[in-house]
N, C-alpha and C positions, 0 to 999 in steps of 0.2 A: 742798121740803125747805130748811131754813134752812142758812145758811153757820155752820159753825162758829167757835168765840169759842175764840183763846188766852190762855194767861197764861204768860209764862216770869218768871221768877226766879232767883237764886242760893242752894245751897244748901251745906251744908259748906263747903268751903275754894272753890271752884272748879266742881262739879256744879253743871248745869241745872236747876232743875226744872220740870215744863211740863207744865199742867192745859186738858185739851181738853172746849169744853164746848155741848151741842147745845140753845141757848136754847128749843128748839120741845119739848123731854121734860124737859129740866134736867138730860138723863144728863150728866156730868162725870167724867171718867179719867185720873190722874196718870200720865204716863211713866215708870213708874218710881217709886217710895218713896226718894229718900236719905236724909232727914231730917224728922222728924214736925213741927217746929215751922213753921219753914216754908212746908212746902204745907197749914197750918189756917190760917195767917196770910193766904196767898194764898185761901184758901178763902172767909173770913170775908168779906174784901177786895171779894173779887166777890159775896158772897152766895150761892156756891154748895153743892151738895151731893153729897160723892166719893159715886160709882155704882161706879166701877172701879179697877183699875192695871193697867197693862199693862205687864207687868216685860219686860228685855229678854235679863237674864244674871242671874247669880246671886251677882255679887262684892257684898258689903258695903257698898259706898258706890252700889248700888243698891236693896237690898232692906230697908234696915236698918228703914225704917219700916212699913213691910208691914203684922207684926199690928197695932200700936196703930193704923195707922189704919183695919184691917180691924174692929176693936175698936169703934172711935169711930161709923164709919160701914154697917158691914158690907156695904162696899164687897167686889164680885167680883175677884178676883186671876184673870189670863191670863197662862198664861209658856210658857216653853220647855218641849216634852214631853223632849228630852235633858238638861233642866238639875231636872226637876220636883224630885227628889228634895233637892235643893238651895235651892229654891225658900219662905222662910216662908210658909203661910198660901194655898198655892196652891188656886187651885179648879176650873179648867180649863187645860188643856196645850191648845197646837198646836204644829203643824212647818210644814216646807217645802210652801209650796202650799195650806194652809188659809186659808180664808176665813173671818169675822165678820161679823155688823153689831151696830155702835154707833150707836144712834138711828138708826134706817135710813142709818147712812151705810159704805159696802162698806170692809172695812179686811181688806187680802192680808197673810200671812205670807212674811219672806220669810228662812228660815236664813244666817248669815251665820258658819259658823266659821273662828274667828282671835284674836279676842281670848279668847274662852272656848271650847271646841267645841262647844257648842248654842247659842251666841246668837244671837238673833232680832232683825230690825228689823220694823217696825210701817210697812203702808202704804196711805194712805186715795186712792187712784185717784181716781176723782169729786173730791176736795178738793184734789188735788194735794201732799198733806202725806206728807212720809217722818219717819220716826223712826229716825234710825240709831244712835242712846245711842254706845256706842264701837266702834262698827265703821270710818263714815266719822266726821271730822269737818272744821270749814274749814281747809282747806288740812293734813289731815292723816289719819291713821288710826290705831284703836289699835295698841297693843302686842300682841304675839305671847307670852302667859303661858301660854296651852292648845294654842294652834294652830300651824300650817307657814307657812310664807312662802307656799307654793300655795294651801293652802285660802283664807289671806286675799285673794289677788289673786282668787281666782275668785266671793269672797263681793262682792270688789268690783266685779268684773265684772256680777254678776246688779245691783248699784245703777246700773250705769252705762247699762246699758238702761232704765231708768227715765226717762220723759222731762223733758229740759231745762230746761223750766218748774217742775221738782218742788221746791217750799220743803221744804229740810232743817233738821232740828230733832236740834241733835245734843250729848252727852253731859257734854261740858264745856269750861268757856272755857281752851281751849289756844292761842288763834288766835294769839296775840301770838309766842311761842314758835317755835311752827308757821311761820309766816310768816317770821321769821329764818330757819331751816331751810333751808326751802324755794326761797329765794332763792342758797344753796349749792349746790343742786344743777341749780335752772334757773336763772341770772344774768340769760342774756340773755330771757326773757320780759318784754317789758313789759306787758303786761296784771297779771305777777304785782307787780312794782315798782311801779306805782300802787297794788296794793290793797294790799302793806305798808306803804305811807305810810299809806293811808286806816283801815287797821286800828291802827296807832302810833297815831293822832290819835282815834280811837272807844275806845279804851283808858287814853290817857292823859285823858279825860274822862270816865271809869268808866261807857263805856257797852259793852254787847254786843254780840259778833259775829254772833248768830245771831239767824234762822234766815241758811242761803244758801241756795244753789241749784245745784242740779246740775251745769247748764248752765256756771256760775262754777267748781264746782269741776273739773267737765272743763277746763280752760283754765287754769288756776293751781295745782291741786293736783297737785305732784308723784307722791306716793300712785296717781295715776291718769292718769300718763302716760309709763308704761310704755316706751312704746311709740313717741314722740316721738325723733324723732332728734339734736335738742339735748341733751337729756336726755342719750341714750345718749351720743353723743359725748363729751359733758364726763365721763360716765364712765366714759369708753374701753371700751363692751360695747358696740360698734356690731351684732355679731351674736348677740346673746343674746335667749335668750327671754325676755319679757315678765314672765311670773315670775320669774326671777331678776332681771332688773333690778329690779324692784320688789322682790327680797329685800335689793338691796345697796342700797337707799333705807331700807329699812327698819330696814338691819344701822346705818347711817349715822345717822338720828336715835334710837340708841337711846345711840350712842357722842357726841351732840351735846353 
């Protein structure tokens, strides 16, 4: 089985966007639709030809492109069976715990609500590729527009068991932001202080953050460390549960 071939890009203001493509069929699957111009430019780019999208939520700066390019290519749409209805252009639903294959390559469903209360991340096991659009991102997680502070801890939970080595490909370049944040709330990590210098400097030379890695963001992202006693100390809930610390990290970059 051939290794797959990425392509990321920037799409709207700030959106990822990120075309998976399996050189041995030519199948090809945007992450997502945010914008039509875009992922045909990235298309043309590689010579390739949209087979799918694998939507992950149903907010507008990911779905906007859906039909025209379901249109252009009559590419298959895969989304959320909770969000379907919501969903442009939809062709098949899954949830929690469904399996795919993409050019025989095994890709697990894995429900994630918090930012929306059906969104879905995308993950190819064998490849080691996660897709978490806005659920995880580096050094951060989304916002809470559908969901509870618990749902999203435990969406993040089910990512965190994913193993370490896992390259994450995530929703949009927040990292710079992110990073500032997060160094509020863990100071004294230096693993996390190295990688906001190295992210200021990948930034201020307009390159990207992503993908990461699990592994990294177990150790630098706040968002997912809960449970750290630094953490907690500095914000004086040395006996609180896990989710609520993660709710006042979350209450905290919302107020940042």
């Amino acid at each position: 089985m051939a290794n797959l071939e990425l392509d990321l890009f920037l799409c709207r203001s700030d959106n990822f966007g990120v075309l998976v493509h399996d050189p041995q069929s030519g199948a090809t699957a945007s992450i997502d639709a945010p914008e039509e111009l875009p992922i045909l430019g990235a298309l043309k780019r590689r010579g390739w030809k949209l087979t799918h999208i694998f939507t992950t939520h149903h907010h507008p700066d990911h779905v906007d492109a859906n039909l025209a390019l379901k249109q252009a290519f009559g590419a298959t749409i895969i989304g959320p069976e909770n969000e379907a209805g919501k969903i442009p252009g939809i062709d098949r639903t899954v949830g929690d715990g469904d399996h795919f294959e993409f050019a025989g390559h095994r890709v697990d469903v894995i429900e994630t609500p918090g930012h929306t209360t059906g969104h879905i991340c995308f993950h190819f096991p064998d490849d080691k590729l996660l897709f978490s659009a806005d659920t995880l991102f580096a050094l951060g997680c989304g916002r809470l527009f559908e969901g509870t502070p618990t749902q999203m801890w435990t969406s993040l939970e089910k990512l965190m068991a994913l193993p370490d080595d896992t390259a994450v490909y995530f929703g949009h370049e927040y990292t710079l932001s992110n990073a500032r944040f997060a160094l509020t709330v863990d100071p004294a990590n230096e693993e996390l202080k190295k990688r906001a210098a190295e992210i200021e400097s990948i930034r201020a030379k307009g390159g990207f953050t992503a993908p990461t890695t699990l592994g990294l963001e177990k150790r630098t992202n706040p968002f997912l460390r809960a449970h750290d006693p630094g953490i907690r100390a500095h914000l004086d809930m040395p006996g609180a549960s896990d989710a609520d610390v993660f709710a006042e990290i979350r209450m905290r970059k919302d107020n940042f």
